[in-house]
C-alpha positions in Angstrom: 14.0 -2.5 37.9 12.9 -5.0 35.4 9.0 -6.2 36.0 7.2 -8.7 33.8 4.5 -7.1 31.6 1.0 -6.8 33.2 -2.7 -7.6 31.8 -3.0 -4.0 30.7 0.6 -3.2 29.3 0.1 -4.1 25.4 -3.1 -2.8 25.3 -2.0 0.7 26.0 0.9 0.3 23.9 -1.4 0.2 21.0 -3.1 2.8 22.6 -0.6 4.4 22.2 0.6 3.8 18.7 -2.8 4.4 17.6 -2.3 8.1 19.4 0.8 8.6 17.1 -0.9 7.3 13.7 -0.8 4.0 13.0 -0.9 3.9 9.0 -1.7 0.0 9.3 -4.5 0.7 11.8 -6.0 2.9 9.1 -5.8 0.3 6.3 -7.2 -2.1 8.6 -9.9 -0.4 9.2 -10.9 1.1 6.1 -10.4 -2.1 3.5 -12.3 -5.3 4.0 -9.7 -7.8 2.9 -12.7 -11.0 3.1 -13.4 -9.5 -0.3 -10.3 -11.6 -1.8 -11.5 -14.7 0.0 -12.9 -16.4 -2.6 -10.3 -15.3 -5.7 -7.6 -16.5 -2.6 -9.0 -20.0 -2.0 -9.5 -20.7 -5.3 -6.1 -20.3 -6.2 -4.6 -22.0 -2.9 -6.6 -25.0 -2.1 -6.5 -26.5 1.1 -4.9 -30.3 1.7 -7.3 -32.6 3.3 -6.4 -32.7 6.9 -8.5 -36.2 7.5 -4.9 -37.8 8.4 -3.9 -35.3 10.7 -1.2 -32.7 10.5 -0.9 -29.0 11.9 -4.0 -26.7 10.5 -3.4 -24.3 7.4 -3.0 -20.8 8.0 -6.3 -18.3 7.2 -6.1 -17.3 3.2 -7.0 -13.9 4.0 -4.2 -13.5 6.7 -1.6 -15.0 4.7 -2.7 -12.3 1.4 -2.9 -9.5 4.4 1.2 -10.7 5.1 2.1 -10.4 1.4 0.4 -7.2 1.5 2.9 -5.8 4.3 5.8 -7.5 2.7 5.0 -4.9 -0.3 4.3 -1.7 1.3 7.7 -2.1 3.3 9.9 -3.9 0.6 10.5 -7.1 3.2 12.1 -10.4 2.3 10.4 -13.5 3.7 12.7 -13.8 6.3 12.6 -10.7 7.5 8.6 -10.7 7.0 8.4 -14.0 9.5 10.5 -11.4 12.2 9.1 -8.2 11.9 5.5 -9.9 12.5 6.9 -11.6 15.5 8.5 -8.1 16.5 6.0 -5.6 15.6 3.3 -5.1 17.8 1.7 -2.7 14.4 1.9 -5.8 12.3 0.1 -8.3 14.5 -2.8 -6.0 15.2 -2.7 -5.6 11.3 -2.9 -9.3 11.1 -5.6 -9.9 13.8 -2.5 -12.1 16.1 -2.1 -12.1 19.9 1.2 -12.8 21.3 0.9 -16.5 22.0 -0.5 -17.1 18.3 1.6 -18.9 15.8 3.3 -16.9 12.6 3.2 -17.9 9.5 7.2 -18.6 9.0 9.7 -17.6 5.9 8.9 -21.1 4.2 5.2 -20.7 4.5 5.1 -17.3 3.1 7.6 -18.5 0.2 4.4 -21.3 -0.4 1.4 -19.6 -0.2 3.2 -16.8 -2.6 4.4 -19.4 -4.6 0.9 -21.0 -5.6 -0.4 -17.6 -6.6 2.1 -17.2 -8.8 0.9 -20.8 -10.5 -2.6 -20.3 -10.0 -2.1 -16.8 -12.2 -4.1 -15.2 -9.7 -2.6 -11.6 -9.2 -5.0 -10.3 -11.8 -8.1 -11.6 -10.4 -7.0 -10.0 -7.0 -6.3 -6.9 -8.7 -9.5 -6.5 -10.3 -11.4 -7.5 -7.4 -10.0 -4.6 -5.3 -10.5 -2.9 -8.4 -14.3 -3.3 -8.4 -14.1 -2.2 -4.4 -12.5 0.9 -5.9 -15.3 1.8 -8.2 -18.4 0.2 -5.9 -16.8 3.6 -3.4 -17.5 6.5 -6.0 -13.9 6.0 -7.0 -14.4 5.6 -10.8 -11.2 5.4 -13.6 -12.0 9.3 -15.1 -10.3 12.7 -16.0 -8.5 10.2 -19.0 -5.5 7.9 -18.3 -1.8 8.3 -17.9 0.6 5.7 -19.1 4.7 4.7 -18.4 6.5 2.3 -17.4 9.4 2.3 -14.8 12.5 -0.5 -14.3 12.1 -2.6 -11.2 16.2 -3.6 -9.9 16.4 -7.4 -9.9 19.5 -8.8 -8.6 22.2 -8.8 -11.3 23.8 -11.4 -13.3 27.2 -12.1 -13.9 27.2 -13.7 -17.2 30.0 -14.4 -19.5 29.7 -13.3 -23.5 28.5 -16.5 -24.4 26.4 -17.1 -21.6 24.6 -14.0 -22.2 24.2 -14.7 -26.2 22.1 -18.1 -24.9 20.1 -16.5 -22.7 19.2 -13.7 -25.5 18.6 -16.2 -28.0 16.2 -18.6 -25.7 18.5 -21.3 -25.1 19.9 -22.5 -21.3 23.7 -22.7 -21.6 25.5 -25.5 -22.1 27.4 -25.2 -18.4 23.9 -24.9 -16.6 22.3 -28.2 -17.9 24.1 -30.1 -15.3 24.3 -27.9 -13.0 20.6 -27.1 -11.5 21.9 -25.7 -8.2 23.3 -22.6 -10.6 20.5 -22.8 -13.2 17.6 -22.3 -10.3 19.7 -19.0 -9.8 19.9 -17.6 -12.8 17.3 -14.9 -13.6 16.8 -16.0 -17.8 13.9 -13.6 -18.0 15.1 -10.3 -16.8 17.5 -8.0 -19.2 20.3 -5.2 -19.1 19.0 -1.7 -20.4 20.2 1.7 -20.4 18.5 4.1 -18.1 18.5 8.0 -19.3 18.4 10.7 -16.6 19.3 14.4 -16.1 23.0 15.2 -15.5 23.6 17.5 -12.5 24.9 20.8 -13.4 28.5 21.3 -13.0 29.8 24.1 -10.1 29.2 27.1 -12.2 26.0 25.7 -13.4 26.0 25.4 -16.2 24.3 21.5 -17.5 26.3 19.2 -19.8 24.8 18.5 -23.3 24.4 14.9 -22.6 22.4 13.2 -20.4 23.8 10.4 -18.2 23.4 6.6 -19.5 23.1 4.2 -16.3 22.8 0.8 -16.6 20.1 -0.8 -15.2 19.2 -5.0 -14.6 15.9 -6.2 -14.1 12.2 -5.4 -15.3 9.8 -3.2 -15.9 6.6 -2.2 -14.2 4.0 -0.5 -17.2 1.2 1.1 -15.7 -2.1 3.1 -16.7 -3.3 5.5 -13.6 -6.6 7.6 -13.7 -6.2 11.5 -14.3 -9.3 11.8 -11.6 -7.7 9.7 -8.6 -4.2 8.9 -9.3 -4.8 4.7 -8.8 -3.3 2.2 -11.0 -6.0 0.6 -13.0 -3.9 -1.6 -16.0 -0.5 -2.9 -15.5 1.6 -5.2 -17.1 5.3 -6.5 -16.6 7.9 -7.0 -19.0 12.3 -7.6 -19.0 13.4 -4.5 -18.6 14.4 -4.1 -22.1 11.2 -4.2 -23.4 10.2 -1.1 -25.6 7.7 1.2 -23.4 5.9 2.3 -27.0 5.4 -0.9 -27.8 2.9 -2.0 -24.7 0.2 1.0 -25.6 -2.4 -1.0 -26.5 -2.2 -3.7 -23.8 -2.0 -1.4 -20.9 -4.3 1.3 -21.9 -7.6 0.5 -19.6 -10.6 0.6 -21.7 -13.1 1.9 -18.5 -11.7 5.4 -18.2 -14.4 7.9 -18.3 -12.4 10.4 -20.5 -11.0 9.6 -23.6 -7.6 11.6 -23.4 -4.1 9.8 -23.1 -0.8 11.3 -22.0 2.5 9.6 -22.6 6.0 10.6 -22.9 7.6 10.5 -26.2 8.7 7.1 -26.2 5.2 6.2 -27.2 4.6 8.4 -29.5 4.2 6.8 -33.1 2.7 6.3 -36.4 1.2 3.2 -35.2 0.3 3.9 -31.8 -1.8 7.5 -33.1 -3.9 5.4 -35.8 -4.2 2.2 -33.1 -6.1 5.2 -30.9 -7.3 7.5 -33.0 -8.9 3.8 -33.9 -10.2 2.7 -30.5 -11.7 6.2 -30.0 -8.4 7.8 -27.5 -7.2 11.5 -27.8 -4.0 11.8 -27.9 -2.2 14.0 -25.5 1.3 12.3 -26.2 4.7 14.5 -26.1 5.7 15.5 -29.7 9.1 14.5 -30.7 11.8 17.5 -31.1 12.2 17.2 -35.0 15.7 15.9 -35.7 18.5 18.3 -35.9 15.7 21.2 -35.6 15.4 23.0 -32.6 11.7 22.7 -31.3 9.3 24.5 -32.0 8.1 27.5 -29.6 4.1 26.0 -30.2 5.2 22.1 -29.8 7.1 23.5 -26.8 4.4 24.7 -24.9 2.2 22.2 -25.9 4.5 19.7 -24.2 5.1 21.6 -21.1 1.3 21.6 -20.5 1.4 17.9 -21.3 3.9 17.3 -18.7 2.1 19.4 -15.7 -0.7 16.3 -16.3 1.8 13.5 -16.9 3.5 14.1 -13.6 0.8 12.5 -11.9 2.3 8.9 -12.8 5.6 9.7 -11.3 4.5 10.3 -8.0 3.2 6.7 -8.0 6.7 5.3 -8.9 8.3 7.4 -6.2 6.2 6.3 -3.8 6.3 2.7 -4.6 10.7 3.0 -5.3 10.7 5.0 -1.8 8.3 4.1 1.0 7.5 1.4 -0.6 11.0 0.4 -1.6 10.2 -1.8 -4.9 12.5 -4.5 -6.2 12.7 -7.7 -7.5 14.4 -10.5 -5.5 13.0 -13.8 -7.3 14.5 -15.0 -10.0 12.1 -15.4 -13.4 9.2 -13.0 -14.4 6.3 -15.3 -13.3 7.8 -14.8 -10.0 8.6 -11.1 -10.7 5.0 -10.3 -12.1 3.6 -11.6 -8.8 5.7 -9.3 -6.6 5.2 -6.1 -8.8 1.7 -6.9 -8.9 1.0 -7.0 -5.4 3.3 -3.8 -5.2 0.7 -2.3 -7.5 -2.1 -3.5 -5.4 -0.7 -2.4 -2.2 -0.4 0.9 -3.7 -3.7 1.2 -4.8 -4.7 0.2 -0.7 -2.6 3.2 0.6 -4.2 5.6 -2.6 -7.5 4.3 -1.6 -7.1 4.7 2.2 -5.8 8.2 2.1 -8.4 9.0 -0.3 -10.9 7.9 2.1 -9.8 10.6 4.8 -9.2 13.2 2.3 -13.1 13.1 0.4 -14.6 12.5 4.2 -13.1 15.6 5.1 -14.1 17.5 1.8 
């Protein structure tokens, strides 16, 4: 028989949610998010509400629901339903049943004038300093890459795609700005390299597999010590990983080392950090139509037992996290990946937490 829910009901069902582990609980708990108050209401000021109209909704709560919209990959529509559903995300939140939510429109807002306000860095570096205030210092060196962030993809004609290369809006979209405000300008095609899978006797097939890829690309510098992102940057897709050394490295690390795949190894980038004071642990090169050398071998298998480290963040943040892009332009694109690297930084930071309090 059916029964209406009684005083006690909701209370023990987060009883008993916290009984099962309630990952939001724990982030809750362990991060004070009032430290983003003030970087959060200087980049979203308030209207004055002398005339009237319905009271803004609490800075910190709105950055806490773009926080869950990047640890579970959510749209804003979805993200208005899932807090009205989700009895995890309103005690995340700090809502009751009867309270309003924030709704697809007002997330799309407050999101919106971060994104003009620039203000993802300042975020980023305040949770940052929260980071090192713990005893959880950059150190042990740095490791750099960059990974491609899916954006949705464009179907451009030739000519069409020549304009957008060459800076230029084209001539079909002028006058039209219901199709121009859905055109992504800013992200690019690349090729994406990966392993082929070995055929049925198992034997592997001398080339590796070329699949295209649309969007952008997340470049990020982690600790060696910890494993948390502390530099990022964002770029189209296409954008050579090499080329973005200097601007991600973070200057703060402990250690001096720097590992790297081979795509940023280079004449320039050895003297810019031989320069700066970096080691270099970058992967050598395979000289060209040489087999490799047993020494430079090694050497790079060692290299690669560090480097490692950095993918685990990307598969996290592609698979729990479930990273893309759905806005159209970078400004709008650097916001999202920023506060997916931000919100991986709060999961690293909470799971740290437990593991050095039980060391």
């Amino acid at each position: 028989m059916d029964r209406s829910p009684g005083f006690f009901d909701f209370d023990d069902r987060l009883a008993e949610l916290s009984a099962k582990g309630d990952n939001l609980e724990r982030v809750k708990a362990v991060v004070d998010f009032e430290m983003f108050r003030p970087a959060l209401e200087a980049a979203v000021p308030r209207a004055d509400r002398s005339k009237g109209g319905w009271p803004a909704f609490d800075h910190v709560l709105m950055f806490k629901v773009l926080v869950l919209q990047a640890m579970h990959a959510l749209s804003d529509e979805r993200t208005e339903f899932l807090i009205k559903d989700r009895l995890s995300f309103m005690r995340f939140l700090g809502l009751g049943l009867a309270d309003s939510v924030p709704d697809a429109n007002t997330i799309w807002t407050f999101r919106e004038a971060l994104k003009k306000a620039d203000a993802i860095d300042a975020l980023f570096r305040r949770f940052d300093e929260a980071l090192r205030s713990e005893g959880f210092l950059a150190m042990s060196g740095q490791i750099v890459d960059a990974t491609i962030v899916a954006a949705p993809k464009q179907r451009n004609t030739i000519e069409e795609k020549k304009a957008i290369k060459e800076g230029r809006v084209p001539d079909d979209w002028a006058d039209k700005p219901a199709r121009l405000a859905q055109k992504d300008r800013d992200a690019r095609w690349t090729v994406k390299y990966t392993k082929a899978k070995p055929r049925e006797d198992g034997s592997l097939p001398s080339v590796d597999l070329a699949i295209p890829a649309f969007g952008y690309k997340n470049h990020v510098s982690i600790d060696r010590g910890f494993g948390l992102i502390r530099n990022w940057m964002t770029t189209h897709a296409a954008a050579h990983d090499g080329a973005r050394l200097e601007e991600v490295l973070d200057r703060t690390n402990t250690a001096s080392d720097v590992w790297a795949d081979t795509a940023y190894r280079s004449a320039k980038n050895e003297a810019m950090l031989a320069r700066r004071g970096f080691v270099s642990r970058i992967h050598r090169k395979k000289p060209p139509g040489r087999p490799m050398p047993d020494r430079m071998r090694i050497a790079n298998a060692r290299k690669s037992k560090v480097r490692s480290a950095v993918e685990h963040v990307f598969a996290h943040q592609k698979g729990p996290m479930g990273l893309v892009v759905r806005t159209i332009g970078i400004a709008r694109a650097r916001v999202k990946i920023g506060m997916a690297n931000l919100a991986y930084n709060i999961r690293r930071f909470v799971w740290l937490r437990t593991k050095y309090a039980v060391a």
